[in-house]
N, C-alpha and C positions, 0 to 999 in steps of 0.2 A: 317712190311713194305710190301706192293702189290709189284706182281713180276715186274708192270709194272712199279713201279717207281724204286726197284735198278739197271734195262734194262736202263732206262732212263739215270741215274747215270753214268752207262756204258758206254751209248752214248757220255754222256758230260764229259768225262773222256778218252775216247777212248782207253778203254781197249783192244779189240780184232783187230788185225793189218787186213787193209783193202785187201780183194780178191786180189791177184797176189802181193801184199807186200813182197818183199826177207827177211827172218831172217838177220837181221844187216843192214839193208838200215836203210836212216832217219837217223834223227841227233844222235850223239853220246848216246848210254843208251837209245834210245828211243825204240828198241826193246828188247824184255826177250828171252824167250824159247818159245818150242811148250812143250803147256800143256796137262797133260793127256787122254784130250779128242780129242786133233790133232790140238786144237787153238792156232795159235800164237799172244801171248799176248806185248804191251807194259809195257817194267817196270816201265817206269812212270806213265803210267796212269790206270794200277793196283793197284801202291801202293796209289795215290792218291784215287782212289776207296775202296780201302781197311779203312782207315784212314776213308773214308765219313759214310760209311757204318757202321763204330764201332761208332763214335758219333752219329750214330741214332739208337744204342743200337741194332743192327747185330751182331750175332757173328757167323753164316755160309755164306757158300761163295759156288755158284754155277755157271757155267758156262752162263754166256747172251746167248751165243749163243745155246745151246744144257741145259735147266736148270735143267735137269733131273741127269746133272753128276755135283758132288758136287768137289770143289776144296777145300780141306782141310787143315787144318789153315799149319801143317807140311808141304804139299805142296807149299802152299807160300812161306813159309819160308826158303826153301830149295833153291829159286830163289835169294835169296842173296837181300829183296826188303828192307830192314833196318837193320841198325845198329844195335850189340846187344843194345845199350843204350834205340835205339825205340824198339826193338823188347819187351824187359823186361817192356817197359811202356802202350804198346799193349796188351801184356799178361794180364796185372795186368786189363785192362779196360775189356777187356773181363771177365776176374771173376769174376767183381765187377756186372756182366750182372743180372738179375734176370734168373734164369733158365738154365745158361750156365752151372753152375760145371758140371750138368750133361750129359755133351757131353763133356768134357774136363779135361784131368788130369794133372797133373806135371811130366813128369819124373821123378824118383826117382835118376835117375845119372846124370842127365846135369840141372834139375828144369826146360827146358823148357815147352809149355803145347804141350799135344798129343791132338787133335781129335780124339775121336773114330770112326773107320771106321765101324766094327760088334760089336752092341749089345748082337749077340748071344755068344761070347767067351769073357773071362777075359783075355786072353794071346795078348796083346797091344805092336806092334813093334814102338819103339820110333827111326824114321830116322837119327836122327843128329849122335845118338850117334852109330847106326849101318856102318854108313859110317866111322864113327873114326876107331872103332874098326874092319872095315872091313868083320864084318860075323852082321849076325841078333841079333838084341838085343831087348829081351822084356820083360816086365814086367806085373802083375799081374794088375788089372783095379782097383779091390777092394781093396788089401793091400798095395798097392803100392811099391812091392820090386820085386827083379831080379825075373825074371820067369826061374826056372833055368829045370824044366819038370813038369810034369803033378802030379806028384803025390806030391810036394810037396805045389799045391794049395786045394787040394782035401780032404782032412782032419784037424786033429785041428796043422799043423805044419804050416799051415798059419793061420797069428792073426785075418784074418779077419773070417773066419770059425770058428776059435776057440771061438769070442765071440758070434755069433750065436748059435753055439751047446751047448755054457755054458751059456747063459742067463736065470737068474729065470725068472720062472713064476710071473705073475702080483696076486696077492694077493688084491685083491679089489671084494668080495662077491656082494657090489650094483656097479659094471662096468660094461659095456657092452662087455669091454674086462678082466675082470676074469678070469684064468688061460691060459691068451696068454702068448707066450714069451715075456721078458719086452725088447727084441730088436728085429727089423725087419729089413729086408732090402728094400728097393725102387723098385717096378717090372719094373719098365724103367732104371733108372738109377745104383740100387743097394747104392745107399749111405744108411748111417745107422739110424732107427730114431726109438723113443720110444712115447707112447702115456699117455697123461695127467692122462688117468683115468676117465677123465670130457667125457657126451655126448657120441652119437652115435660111432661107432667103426672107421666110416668112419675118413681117414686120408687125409693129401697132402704132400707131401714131398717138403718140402722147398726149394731143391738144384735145381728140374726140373720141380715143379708144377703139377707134378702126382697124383692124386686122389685113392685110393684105400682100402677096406677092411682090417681092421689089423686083423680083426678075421678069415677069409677063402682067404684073400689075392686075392678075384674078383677084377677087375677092373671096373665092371659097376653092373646094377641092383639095388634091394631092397637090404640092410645087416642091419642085426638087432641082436637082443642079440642070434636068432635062428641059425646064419649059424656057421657052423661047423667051429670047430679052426685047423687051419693047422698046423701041426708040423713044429718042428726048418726048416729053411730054408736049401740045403745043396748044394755042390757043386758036381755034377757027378763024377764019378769017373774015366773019360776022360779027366777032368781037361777043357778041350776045352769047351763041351757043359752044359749048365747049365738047373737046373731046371728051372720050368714057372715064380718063382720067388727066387731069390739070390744073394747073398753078397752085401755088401755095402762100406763105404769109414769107416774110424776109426773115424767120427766126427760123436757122439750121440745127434739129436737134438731133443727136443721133441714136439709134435704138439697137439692140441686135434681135436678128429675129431665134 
């Protein structure tokens, strides 16, 4: 969808409370909070925005007024704009998105979904469940379990690492992927996928629609049976910062490129 029309949406929704509007004027629930970006928003006709925007197969949310700051799905959520009953039938329409998994995950403690805010780390603070518990609660992006420090996503004692560093080699002498690992991870998303064996080396990862190399793990140019095969993918040993390309989710899908 053009930015100009989810703006548009917004207008006729009346998401963002007009210049000099007092938080709590207007009729009962018609104002929310001031959101992250210093906008104070209607909860009705956020959520009604929200709701529009998913059945036109949206599933990021950015501020109308400033579109550069992203309102993220926990951020809604955290406004109290539905019921668990909607929230869990919201969830589910976002997944069902082509290309969402991979900006979005399940908690592993409450099953709500996270937005991912940095691609660049695995370490994902899930809100809801950090407010229960009262201190920071995060989990791993790739494996989906407690993040409890650094080194216990960094090696093979997380399963998602584990099946990276233990994956045979692909065994196929006429493939153009012949002795690649027979698992990869996604360079955008990290979800997990294996290749046919059929055709070009070239991949897409089904979860986010990323195109990429399984033999040198490029994301653009010419790849052919020549570019060099990248070893197992791995995860730093910061745990925080990741290689150019790394981890994925435990679902192995296979594609041919």
């Amino acid at each position: 969808m053009a930015s100009g029309q989810w703006r548009a949406l917004a207008e006729q929704f009346q998401v963002i409370c007009p210049p000099g509007g007092a938080p709590g004027a207007g009729p009962p629930g018609a104002l929310g909070r001031k959101m992250t970006c210093g906008h104070w928003v209607s909860a009705a006709g956020l959520r009604g925005w929200v709701r529009a925007l998913l059945d036109q197969g949206v599933t990021s949310f950015r501020c109308p007024r400033c579109p550069d700051t992203p309102w993220l799905w926990q951020e809604l959520c955290k406004l109290r704009l539905f019921s668990d009953e909607d929230q869990a039938t919201l969830e589910a329409q976002i997944l069902a998105q082509e290309g969402a998994r991979g900006s979005y995950r399940q908690c592993p403690r409450c099953q709500h979904l996270v937005q991912r805010l940095d691609p660049g780390t695995l370490r994902t603070p899930c809100l809801p469940c950090s407010q229960r518990a009262g201190g920071l609660y995060c989990f791993c992006w790739g494996c989906r379990t407690e993040w409890r420090d650094p080194s216990s996503h960094a090696d093979s004692r997380c399963p998602l690492q584990a099946a990276l560093h233990d994956a045979p080699k692909i065994q196929a002498p006429r493939s153009s992927v012949h002795s690649c690992p027979s698992l990869r991870a996604c360079p955008r998303c990290h979800a997990l996928l294996s290749h046919t064996t059929q055709g070009c080396p070239m991949v897409v990862c089904p979860e986010c629609g990323c195109w990429f190399c399984y033999r040198c793990l490029g994301l653009s140019g010419a790849h052919l049976r020549s570019c060099p095969i990248a070893d197992p993918q791995l995860v730093c040993g910061s745990g925080d910062a990741v290689t150019p390309t790394s981890r994925g989710s435990p679902v192995v899908t296979g594609v041919m490129g």
